[in-house]
DSSP file (Angstrom, degrees, kcal/mol; ACC not computed):
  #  RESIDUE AA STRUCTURE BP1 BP2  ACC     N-H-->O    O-->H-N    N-H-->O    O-->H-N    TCO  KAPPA ALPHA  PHI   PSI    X-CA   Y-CA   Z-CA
    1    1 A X    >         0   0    0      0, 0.0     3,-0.7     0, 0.0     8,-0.1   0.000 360.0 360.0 360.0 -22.4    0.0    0.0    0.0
    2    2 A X  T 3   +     0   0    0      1,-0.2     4,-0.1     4,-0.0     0, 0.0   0.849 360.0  74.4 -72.7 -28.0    2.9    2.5    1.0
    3    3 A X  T 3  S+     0   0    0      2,-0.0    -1,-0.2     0, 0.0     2,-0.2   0.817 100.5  43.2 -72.7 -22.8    4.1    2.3   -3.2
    4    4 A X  S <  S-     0   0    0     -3,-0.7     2,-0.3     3,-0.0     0, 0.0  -0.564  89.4-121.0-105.3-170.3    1.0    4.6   -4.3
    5    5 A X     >  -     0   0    0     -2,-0.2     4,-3.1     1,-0.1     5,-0.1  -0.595  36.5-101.5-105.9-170.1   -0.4    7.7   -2.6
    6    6 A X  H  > S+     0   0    0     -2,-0.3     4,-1.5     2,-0.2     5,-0.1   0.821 123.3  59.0 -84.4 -25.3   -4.0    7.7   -1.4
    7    7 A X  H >> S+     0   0    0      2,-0.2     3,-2.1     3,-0.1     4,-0.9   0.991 109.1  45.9 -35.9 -83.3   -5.2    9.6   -4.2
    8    8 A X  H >> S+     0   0    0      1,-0.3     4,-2.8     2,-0.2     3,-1.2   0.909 115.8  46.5 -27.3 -69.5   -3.8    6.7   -6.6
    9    9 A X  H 3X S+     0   0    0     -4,-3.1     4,-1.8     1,-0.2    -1,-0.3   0.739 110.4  49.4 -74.1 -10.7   -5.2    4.0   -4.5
   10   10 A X  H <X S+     0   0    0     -3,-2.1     4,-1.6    -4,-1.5    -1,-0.2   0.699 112.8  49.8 -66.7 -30.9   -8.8    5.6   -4.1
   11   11 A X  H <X S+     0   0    0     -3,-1.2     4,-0.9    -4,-0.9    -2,-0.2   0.773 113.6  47.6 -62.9 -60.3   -8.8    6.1   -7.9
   12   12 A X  H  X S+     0   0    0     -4,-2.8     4,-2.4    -5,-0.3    -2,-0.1   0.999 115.7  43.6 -52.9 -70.2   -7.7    2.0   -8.1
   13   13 A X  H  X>S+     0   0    0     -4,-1.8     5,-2.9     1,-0.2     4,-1.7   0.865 111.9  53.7 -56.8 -38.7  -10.5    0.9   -5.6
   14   14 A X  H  <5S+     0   0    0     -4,-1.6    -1,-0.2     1,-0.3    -2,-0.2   0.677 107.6  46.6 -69.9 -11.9  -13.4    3.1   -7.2
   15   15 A X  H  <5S+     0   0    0     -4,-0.9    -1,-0.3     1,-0.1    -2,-0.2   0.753 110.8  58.7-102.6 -12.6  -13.0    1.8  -10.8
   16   16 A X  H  <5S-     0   0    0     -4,-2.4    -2,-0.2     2,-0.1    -3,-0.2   0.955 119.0-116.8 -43.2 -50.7  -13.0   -2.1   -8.6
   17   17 A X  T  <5 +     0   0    0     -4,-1.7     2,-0.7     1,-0.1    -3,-0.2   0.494  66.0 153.8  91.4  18.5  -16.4   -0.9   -7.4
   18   18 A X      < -     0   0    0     -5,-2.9    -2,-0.1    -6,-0.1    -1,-0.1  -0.879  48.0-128.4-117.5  96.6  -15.1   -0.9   -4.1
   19   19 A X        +     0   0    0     -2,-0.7     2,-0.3    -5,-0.1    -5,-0.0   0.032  49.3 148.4 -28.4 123.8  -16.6    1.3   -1.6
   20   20 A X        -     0   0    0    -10,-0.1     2,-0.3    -6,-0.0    -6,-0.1  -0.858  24.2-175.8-175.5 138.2  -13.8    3.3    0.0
   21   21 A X        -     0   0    0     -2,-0.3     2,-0.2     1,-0.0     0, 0.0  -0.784  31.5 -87.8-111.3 168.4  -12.8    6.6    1.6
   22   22 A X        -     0   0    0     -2,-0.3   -15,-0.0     1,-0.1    10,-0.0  -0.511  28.5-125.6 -62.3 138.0  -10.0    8.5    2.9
   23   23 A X        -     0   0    0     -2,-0.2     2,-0.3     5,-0.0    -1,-0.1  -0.531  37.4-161.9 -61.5 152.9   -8.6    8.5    6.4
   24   24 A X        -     0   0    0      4,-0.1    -1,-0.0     8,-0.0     8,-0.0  -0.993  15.9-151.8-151.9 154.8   -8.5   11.8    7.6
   25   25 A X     >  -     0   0    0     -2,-0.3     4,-1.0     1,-0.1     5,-0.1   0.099  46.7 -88.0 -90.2-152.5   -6.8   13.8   10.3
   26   26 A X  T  4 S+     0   0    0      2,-0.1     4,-0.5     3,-0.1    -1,-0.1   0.781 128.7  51.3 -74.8 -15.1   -7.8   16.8   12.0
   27   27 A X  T  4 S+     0   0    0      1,-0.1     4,-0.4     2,-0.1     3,-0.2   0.960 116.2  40.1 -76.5 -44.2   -6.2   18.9    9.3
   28   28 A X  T >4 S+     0   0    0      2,-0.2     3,-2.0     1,-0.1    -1,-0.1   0.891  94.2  79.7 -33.1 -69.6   -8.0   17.1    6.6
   29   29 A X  G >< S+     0   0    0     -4,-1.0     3,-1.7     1,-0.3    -1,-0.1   0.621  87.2  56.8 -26.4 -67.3  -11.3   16.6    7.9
   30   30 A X  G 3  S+     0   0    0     -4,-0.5     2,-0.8     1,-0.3    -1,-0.3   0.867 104.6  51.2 -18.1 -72.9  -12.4   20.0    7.2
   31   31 A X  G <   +     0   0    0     -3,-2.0     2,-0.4    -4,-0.4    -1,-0.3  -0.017  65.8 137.2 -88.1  44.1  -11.8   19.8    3.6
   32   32 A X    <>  -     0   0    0     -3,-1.7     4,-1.4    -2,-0.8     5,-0.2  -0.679  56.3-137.8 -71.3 112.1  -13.8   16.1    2.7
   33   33 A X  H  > S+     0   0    0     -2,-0.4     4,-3.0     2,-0.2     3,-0.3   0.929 107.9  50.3 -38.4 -36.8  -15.5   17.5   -0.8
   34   34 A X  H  > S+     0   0    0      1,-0.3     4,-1.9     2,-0.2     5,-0.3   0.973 105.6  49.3 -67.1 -57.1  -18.5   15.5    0.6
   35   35 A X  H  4>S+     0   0    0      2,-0.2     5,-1.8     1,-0.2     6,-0.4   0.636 117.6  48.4 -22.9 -41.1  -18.4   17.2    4.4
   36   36 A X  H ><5S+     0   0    0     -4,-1.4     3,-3.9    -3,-0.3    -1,-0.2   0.984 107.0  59.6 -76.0 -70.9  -18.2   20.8    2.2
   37   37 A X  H 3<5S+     0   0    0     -4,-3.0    -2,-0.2     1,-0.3    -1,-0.2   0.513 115.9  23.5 -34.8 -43.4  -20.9   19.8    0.1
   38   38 A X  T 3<5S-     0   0    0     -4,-1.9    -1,-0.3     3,-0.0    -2,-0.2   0.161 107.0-124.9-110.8  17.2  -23.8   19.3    2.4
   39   39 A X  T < 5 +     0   0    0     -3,-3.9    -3,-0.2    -5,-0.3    17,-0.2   0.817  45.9 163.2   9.6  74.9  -22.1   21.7    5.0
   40   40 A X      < +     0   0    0     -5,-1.8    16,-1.7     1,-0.2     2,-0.4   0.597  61.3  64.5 -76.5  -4.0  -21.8   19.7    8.3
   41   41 A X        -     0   0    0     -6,-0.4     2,-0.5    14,-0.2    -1,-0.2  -0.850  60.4-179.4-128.3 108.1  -19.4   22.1    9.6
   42   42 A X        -     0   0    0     -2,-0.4    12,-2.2    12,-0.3    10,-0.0  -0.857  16.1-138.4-110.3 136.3  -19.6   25.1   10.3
   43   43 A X  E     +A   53   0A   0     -2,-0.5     2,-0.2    10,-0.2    10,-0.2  -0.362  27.9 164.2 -58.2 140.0  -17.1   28.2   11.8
   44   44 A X  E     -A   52   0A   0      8,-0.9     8,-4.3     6,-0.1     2,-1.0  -0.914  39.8-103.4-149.9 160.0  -18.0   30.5   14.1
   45   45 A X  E     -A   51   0A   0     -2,-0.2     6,-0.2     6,-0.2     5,-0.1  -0.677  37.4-139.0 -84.5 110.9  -16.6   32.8   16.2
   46   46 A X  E  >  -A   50   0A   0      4,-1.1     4,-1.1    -2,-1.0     5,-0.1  -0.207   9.3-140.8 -76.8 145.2  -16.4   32.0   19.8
   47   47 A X  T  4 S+     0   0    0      1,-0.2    -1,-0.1     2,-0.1     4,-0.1   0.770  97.2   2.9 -86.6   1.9  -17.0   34.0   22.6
   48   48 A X  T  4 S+     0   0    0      2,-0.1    -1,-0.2    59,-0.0     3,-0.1   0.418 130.9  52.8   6.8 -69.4  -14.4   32.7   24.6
   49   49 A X  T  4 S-     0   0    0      1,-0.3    -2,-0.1    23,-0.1    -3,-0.1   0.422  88.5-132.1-101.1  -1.9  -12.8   30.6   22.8
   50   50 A X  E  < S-A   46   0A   0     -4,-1.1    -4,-1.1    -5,-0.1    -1,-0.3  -0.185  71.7  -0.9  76.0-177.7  -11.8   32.2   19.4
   51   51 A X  E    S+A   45   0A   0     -6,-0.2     2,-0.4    -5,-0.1    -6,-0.2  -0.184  75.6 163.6 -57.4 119.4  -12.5   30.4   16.1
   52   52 A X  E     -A   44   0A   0     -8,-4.3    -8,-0.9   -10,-0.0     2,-0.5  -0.852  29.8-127.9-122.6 162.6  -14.1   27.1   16.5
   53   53 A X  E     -A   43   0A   0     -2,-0.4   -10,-0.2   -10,-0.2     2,-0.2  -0.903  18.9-159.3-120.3 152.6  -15.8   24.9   14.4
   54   54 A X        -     0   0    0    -12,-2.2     2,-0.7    -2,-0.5   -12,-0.3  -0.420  17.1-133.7-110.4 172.2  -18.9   23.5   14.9
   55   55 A X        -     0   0    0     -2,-0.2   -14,-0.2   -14,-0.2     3,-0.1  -0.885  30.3-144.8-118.7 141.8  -21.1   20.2   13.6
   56   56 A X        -     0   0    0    -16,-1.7    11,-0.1    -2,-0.7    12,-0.1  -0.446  37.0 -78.6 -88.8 162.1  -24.9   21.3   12.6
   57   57 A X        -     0   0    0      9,-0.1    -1,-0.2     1,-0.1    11,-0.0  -0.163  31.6-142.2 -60.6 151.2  -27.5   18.9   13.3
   58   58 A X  S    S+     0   0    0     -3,-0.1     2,-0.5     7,-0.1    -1,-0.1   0.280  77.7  87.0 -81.3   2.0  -28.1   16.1   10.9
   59   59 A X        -     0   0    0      2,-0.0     7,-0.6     7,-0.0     2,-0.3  -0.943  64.4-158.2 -92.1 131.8  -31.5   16.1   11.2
   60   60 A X  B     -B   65   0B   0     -2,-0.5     2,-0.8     5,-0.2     5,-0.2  -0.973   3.4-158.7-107.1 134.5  -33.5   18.4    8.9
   61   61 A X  S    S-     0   0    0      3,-1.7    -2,-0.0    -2,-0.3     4,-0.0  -0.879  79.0 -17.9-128.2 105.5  -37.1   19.8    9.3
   62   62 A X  S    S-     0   0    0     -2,-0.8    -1,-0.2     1,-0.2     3,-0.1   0.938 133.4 -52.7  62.6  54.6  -39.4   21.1    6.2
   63   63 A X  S    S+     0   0    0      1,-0.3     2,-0.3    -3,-0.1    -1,-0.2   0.588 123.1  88.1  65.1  28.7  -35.8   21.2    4.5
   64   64 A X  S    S-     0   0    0      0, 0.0    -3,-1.7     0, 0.0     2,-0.3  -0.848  70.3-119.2-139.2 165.3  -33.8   23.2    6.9
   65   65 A X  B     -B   60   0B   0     -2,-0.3    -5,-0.2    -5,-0.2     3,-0.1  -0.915  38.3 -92.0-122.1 166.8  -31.6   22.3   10.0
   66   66 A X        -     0   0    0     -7,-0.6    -1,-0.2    -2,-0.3     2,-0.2   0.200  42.6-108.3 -48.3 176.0  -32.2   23.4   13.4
   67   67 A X        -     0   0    0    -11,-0.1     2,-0.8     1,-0.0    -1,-0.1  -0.701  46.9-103.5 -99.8 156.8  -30.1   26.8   14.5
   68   68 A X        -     0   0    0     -2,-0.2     3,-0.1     1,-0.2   -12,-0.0  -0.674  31.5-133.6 -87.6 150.0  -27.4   25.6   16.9
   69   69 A X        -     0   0    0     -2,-0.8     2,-0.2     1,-0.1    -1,-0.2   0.976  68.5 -22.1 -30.2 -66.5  -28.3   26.5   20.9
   70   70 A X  S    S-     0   0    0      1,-0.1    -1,-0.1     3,-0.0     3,-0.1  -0.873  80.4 -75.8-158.1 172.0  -25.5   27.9   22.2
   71   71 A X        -     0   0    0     -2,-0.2     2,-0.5     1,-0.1    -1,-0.1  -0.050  58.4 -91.0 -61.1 177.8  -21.9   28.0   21.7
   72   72 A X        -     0   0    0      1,-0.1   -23,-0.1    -3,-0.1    -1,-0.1  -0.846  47.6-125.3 -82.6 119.9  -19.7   25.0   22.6
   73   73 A X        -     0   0    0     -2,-0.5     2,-0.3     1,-0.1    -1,-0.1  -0.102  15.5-116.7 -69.7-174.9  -18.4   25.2   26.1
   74   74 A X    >   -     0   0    0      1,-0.1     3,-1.9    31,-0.1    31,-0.3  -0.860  51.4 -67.7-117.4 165.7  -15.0   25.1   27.1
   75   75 A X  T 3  S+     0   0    0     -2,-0.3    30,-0.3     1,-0.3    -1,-0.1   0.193 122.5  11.5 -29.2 106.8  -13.7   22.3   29.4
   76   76 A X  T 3  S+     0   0    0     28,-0.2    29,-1.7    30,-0.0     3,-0.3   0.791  85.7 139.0  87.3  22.4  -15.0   22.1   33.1
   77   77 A X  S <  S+     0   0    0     -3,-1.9    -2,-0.1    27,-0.2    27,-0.1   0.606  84.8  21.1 -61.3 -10.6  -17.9   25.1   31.9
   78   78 A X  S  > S+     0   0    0      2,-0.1     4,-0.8     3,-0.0     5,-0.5   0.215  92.3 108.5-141.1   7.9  -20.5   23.1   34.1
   79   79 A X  T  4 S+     0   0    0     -3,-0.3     4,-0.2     1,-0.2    25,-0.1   0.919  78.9  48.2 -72.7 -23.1  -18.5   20.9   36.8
   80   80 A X  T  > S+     0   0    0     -4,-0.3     4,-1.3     1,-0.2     5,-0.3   0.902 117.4  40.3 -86.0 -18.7  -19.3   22.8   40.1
   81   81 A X  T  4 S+     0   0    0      1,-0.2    -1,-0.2     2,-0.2    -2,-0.2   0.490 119.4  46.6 -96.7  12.9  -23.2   23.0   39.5
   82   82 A X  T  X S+     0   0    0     -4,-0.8     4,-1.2     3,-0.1    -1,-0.2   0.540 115.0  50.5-103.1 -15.1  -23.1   19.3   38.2
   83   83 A X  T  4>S+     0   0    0     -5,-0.5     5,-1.0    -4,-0.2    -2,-0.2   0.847 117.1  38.0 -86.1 -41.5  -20.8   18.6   41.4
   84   84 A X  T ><5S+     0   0    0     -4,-1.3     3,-3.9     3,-0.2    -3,-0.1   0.864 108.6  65.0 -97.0 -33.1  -23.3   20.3   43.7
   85   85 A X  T 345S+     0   0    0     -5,-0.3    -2,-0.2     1,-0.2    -1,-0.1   0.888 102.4  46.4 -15.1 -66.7  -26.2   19.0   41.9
   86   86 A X  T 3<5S-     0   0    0     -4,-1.2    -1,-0.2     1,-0.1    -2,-0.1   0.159 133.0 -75.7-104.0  25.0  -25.4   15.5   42.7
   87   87 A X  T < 5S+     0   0    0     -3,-3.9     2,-1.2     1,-0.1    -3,-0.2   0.295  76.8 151.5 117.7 -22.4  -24.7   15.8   46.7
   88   88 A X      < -     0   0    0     -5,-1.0    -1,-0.1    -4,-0.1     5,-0.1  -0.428  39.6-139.7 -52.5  63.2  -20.9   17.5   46.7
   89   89 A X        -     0   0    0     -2,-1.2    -1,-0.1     1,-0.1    -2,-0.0   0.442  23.6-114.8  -0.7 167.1  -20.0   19.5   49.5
   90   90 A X  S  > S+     0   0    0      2,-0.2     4,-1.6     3,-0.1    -1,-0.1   0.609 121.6  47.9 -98.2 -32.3  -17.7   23.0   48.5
   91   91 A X  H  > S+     0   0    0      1,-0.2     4,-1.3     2,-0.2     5,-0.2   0.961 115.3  44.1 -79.1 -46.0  -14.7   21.5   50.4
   92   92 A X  H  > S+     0   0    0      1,-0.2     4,-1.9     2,-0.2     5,-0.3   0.868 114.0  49.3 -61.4 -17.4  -15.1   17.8   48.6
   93   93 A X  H  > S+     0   0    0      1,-0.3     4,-1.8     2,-0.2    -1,-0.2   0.948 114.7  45.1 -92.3 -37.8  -15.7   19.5   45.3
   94   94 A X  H  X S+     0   0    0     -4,-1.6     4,-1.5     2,-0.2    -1,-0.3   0.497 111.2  54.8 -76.6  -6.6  -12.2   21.8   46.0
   95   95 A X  H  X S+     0   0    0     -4,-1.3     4,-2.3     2,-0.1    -2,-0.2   0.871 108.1  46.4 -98.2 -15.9  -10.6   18.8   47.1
   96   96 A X  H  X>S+     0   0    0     -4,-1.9     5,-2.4     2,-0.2     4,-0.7   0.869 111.6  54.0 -49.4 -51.6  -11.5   17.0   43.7
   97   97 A X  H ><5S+     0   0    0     -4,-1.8     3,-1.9    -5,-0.3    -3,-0.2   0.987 113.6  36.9 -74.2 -54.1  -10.4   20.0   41.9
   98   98 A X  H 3<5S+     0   0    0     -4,-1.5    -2,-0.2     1,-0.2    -1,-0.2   0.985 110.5  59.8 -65.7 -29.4   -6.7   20.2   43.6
   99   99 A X  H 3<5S-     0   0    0     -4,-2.3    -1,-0.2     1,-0.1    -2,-0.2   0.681 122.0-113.6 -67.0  -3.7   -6.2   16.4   43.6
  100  100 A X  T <<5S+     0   0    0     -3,-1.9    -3,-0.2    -4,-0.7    -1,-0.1   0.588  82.4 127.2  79.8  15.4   -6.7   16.9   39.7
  101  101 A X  S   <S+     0   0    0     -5,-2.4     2,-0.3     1,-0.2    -4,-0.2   0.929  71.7  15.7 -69.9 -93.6  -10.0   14.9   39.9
  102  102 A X        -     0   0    0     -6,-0.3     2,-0.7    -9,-0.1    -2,-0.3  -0.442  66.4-142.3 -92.5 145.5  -12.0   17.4   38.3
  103  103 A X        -     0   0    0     -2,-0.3     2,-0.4    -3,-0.1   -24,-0.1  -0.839  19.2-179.4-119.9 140.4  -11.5   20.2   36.3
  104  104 A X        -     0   0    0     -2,-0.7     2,-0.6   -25,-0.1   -27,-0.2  -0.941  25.1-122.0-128.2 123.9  -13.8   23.7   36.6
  105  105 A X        -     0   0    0    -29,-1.7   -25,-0.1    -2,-0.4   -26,-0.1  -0.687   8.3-160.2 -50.9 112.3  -13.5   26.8   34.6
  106  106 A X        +     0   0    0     -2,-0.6    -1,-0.1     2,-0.1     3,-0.1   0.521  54.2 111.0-108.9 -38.3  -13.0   29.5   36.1
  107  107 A X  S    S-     0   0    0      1,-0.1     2,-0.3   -59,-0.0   -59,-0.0   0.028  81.8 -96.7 -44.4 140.3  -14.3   32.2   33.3
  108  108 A X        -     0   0    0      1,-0.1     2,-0.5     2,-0.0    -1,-0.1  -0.551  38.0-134.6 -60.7 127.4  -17.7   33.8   34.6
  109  109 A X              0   0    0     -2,-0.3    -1,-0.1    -3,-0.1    -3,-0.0  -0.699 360.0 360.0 -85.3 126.2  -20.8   32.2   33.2
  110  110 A X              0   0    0     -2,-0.5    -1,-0.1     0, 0.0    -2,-0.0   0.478 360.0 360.0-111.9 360.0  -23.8   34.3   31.9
C-alpha cells in the first residue's frame, strides 16, 4: 500500500467498485469534498474561545436544519453546579479539583 499515494489508491479501488474513503486527520477533515458539500461544519466565532468549528444537526425539518443552541463550552464550563447537583460538599468539590479529579472553569458564566 505505502508504493501509491492515497489519491492513486482511491482512484484504483473506485473503478474495482469498491466502496472506499480516505482516512483523515484533524487537518484534513475539514476539507472532505463531501463534508463541504452538504455543510456539516460550520465556523463561528467563539466567545471565549476564538475560532471554533462546529457540527450542525443532521437532522432536517421542512428542508432546513435546526439553528445551533449555544456555543460549545469550554472544558470544566458546568463541573461545580453538576458537582453540587449530585450531593458534593464545597470542600469535597475543592478537594477534587486540587487532587486533579475534576476540572472547573473559572471564566464567569452568563
Amino acid at each position: 500500500m505505502t508504493d501509491k499515494t492515497t489519491k492513486a489508491w482511491l482512484e484504483i479501488l473506485e473503478s474495482a467498485d469498491i466502496a472506499v474513503k480516505p482516512c483523515h486527520t484533524l487537518e484534513t477533515l475539514p476539507h472532505d469534498p463531501h463534508l463541504e458539500a452538504v455543510g456539516l461544519l460550520r465556523y463561528e466565532q467563539h466567545p471565549t474561545e476564538g475560532k471554533t468549528v462546529a457540527i450542525r444537526s443532521t437532522i432536517s425539518f421542512d428542508d432546513a436544519y435546526p439553528p445551533l443552541r449555544s456555543y460549545s463550552q469550554p472544558r470544566g464550563w458546568e463541573t461545580l453546579a453538576v458537582l453540587e447537583e449530585i450531593g458534593y460538599s464545597s470542600s469535597e468539590i475543592e478537594g477534587l479539583l486540587v487532587e486533579g479529579a475534576a476540572v472547573a472553569n473559572v471564566v464567569q458564566q452568563s
